[in-house]
C-alpha positions as CSV (number, residue, x, y, z in Angstrom):
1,X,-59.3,-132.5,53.6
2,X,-59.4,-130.6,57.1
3,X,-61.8,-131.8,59.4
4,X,-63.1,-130.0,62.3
5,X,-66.0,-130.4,64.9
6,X,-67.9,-128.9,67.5
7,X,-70.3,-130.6,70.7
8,X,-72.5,-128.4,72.1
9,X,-75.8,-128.3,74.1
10,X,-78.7,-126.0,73.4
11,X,-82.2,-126.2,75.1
12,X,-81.2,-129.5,77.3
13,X,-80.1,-131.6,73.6
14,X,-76.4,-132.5,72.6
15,X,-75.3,-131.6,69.3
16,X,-72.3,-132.3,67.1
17,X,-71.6,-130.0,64.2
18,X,-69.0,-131.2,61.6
19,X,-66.8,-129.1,59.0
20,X,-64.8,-131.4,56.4
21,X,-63.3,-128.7,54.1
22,X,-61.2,-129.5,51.0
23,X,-58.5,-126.8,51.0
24,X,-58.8,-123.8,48.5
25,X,-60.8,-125.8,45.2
26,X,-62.3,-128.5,47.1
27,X,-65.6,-128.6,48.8
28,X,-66.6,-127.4,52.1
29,X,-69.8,-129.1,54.2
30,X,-71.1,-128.5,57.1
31,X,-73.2,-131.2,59.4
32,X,-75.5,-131.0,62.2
33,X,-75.9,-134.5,63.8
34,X,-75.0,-136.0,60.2
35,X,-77.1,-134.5,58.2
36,X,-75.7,-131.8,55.6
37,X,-76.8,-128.4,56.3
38,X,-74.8,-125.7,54.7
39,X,-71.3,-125.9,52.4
40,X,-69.9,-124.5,49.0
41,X,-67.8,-125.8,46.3
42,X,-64.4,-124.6,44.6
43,X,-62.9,-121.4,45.8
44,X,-66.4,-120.1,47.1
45,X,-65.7,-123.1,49.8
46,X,-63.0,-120.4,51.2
47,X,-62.7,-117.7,53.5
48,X,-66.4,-117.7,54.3
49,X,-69.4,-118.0,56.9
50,X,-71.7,-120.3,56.3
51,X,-75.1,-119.8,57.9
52,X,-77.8,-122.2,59.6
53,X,-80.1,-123.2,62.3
54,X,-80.4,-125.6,65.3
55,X,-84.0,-125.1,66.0
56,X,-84.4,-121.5,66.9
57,X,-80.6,-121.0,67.1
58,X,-79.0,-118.8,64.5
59,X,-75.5,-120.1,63.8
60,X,-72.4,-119.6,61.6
61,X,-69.6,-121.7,60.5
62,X,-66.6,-119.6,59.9
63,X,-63.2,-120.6,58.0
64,X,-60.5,-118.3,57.5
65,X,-57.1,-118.0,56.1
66,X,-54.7,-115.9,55.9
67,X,-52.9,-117.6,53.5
68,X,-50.8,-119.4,55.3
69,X,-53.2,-121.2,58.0
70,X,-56.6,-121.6,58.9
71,X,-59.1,-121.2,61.9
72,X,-62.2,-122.6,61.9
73,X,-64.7,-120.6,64.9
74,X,-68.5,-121.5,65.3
75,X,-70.8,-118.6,66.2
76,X,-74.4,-119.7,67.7
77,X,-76.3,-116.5,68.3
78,X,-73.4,-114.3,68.4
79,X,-71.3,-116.5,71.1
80,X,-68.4,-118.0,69.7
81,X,-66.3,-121.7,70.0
82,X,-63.1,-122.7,68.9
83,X,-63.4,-126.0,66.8
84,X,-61.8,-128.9,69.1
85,X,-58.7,-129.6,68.1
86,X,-58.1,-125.6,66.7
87,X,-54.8,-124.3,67.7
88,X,-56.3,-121.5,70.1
89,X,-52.7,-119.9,71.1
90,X,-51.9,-118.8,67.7
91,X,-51.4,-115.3,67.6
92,X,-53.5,-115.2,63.8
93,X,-56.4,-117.5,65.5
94,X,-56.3,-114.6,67.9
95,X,-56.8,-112.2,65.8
96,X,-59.2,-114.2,63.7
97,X,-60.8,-114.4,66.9
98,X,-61.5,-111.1,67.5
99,X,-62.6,-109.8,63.7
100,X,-65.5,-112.5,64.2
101,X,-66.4,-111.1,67.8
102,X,-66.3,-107.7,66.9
103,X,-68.9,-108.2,64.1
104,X,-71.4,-110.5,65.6
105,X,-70.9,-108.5,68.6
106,X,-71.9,-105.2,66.1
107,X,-74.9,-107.2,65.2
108,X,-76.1,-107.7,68.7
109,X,-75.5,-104.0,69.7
110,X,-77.8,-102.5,66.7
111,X,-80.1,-105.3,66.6
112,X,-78.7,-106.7,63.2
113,X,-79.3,-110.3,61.5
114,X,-75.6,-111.7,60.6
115,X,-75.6,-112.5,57.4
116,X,-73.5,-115.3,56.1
117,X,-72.8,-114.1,52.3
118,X,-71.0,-116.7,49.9
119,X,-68.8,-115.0,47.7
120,X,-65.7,-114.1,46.6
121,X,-65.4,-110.3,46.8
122,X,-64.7,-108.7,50.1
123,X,-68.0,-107.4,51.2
124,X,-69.0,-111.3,51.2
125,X,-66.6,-112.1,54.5
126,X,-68.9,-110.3,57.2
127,X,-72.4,-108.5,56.6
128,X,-75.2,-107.5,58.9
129,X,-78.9,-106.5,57.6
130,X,-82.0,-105.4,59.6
131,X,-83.5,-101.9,60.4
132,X,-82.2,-99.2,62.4
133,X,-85.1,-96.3,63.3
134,X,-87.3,-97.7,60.5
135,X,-83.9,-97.4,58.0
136,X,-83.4,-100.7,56.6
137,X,-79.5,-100.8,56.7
138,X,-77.0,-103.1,55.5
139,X,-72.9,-102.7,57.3
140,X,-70.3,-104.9,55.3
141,X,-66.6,-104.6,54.5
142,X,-65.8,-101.3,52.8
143,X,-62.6,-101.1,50.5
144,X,-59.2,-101.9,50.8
145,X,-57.3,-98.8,52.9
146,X,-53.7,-99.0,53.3
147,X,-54.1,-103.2,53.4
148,X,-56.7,-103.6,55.7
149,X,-60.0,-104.9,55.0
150,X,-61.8,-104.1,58.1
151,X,-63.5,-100.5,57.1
152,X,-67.0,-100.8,56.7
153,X,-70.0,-99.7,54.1
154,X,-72.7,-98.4,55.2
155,X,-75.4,-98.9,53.0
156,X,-79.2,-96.6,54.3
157,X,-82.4,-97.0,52.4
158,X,-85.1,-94.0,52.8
159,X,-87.9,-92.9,51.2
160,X,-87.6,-91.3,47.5
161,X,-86.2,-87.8,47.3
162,X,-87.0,-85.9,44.4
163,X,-83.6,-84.5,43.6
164,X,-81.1,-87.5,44.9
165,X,-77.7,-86.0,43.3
166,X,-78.9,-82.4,44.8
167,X,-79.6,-84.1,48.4
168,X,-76.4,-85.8,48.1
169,X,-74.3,-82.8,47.3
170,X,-76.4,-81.5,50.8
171,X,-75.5,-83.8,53.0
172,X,-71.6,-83.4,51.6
173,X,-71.6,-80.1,52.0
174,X,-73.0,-79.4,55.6
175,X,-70.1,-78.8,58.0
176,X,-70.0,-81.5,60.8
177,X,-70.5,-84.0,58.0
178,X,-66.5,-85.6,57.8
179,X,-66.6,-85.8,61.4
180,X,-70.2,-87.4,62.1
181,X,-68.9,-91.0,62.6
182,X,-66.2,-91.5,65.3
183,X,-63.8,-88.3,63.8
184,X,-63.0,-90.3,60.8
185,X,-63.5,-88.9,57.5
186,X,-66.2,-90.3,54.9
187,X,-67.4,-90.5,51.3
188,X,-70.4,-90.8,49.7
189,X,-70.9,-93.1,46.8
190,X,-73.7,-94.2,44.3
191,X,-76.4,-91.9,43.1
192,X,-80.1,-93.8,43.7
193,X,-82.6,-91.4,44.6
194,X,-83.5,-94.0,47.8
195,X,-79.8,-95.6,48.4
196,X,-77.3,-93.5,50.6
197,X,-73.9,-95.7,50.6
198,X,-71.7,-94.2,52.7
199,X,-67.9,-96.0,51.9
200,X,-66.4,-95.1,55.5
201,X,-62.6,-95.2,56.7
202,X,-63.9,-96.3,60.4
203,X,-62.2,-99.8,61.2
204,X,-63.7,-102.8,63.7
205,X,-60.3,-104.1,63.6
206,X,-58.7,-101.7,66.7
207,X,-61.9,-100.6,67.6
208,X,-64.5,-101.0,70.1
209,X,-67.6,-102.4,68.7
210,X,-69.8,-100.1,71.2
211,X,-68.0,-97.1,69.6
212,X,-68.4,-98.1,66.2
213,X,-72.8,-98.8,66.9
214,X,-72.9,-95.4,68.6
215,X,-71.4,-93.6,65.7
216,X,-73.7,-95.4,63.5
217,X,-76.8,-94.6,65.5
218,X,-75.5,-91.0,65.6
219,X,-75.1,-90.9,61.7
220,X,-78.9,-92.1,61.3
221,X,-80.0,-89.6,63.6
222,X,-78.0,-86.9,61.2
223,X,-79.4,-88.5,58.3
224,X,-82.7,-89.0,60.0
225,X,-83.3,-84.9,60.0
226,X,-82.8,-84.5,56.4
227,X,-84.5,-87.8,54.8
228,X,-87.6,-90.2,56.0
229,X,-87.3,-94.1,56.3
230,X,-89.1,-95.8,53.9
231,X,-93.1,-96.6,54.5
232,X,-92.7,-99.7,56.6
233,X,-93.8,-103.3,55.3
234,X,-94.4,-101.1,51.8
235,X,-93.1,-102.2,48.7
236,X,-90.8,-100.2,47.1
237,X,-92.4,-101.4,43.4
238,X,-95.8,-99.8,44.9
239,X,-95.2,-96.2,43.9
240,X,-97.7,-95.1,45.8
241,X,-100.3,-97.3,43.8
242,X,-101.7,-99.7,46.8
243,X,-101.6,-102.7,44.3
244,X,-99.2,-104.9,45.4
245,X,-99.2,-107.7,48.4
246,X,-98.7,-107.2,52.3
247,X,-96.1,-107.2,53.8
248,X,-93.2,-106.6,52.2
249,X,-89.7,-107.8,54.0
250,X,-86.2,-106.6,53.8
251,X,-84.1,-108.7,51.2
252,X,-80.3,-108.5,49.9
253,X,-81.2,-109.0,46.3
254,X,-77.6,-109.3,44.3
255,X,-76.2,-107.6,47.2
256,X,-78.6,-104.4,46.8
257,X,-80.7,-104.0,49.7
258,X,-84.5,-104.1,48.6
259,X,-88.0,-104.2,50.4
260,X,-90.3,-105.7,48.0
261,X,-93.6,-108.1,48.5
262,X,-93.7,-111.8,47.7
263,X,-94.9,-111.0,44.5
264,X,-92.4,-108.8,43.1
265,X,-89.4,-111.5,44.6
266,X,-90.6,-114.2,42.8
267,X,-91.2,-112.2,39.2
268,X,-87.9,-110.8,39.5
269,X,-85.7,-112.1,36.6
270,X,-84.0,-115.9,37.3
271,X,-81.0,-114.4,37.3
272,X,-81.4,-112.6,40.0
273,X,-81.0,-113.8,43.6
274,X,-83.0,-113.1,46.9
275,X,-81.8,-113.9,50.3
């Protein structure tokens, strides 16, 4: 069992977060002043970030491995802390360092929630939601690219199109298109008449968060002139029919981004999952 902790001070109040995680299989908990407030079991308890508040304080537990060792960093509204005790001159606590800065720091720069996501796959390490120009986007890890994980996926909701495998094959084909988002070269995937995912070969890892939020803003704004955002605090069940509850709010919903009212959350099958 590794243990870990952190003391800070936020509003004028001392607090002590603890992390006793069970290596690999084992559990993983997280406490604020004692009292349990996030954690996973078995291999979920791995590789993660584990998301909860102090008061109005948004924060995230992150713990890492490469394999070979661990770091464990805290993140309280997108400022980060070494845990006392972590081995800060490692050159892979370094560079663990800097993965977590860059995204939180993406977060801050585009007005993003940083959400913790606990699973397995990939996409679950680092993921930001919110809404960009009315868009309601969701950035995570994209696919594996020559052995690095840090490309992102950008995933766009707008309103309906009428054609969505036509508009798709428009957007692919205009010119500028492979060179929108910082030079680098991009792919479209899925075909939902309201879900643009764009799979992009654009790394955080070398490169400067700034760079990386104006090439995303830029790509909206392209996107922007061909597609409208959704009808804001709509739900997307509504179909035009004005039947269903205000407001609606921006969910992950088995890791499909969805904007749907209170009603149509909690009548969605049990096995599916809102955050």
């Amino acid at each position: 069992m590794t243990k870990r902790n952190w003391t800070i001070t936020l509003d004028g109040e001392l607090h002590h977060i603890d992390i006793d995680h069970a290596l690999w299989f084992g559990p993983c908990r997280i406490r604020v002043d004692g009292k349990i407030v996030a954690g996973g079991t078995g291999q979920r308890a791995t590789d993660l970030g584990y998301g909860f508040a102090i008061g109005s304080h948004r924060c995230v537990a992150h713990a890492a491995s490469t394999g070979w060792a661990w770091t464990y960093i805290l993140a309280v509204d997108g400022n980060l802390f070494p845990a006392d005790g972590e081995h800060t001159g490692r050159r892979v606590f370094a560079a663990q360092m800097k993965i977590v800065s860059d995204w939180h720091a993406l977060a801050r720069l585009l007005g993003l929630k940083y959400h913790a996501v606990s699973t397995l796959r990939p996409s679950g390490q680092h993921r930001l939601v919110g809404a960009i120009a009315g868009y309601p986007v969701s950035i995570s890890l994209g696919a594996v690219e020559r052995g690095i994980l840090e490309s992102i996926e950008i995933t766009i909701r707008t309103a309906p199109v009428p054609d969505g495998r036509h508009f798709y094959e428009q957007l692919a084909g205009t010119p500028n298109y492979t060179v929108l988002i910082g030079g680098k070269s991009f792919r479209m995937i899925g075909a939902a008449e309201t879900i643009i995912t764009v799979n992009s070969q654009l790394h955080l890892l070398g490169e400067n968060p700034i760079v990386v939020a104006d090439s995303i803003r830029a790509y909206l704004t392209w996107i922007g002139a061909r597609v409208r955002p959704p009808h804001q605090g709509v739900c997307q069940q509504d179909l035009g029919a004005g039947t269903h509850a205000a407001p609606a709010r921006l969910i992950l919903m088995n890791d499909w981004l969805r904007v749907l009212c209170d009603n149509c959350i909690h009548d969605e099958p049990a096995r599916r999952k809102g955050t």
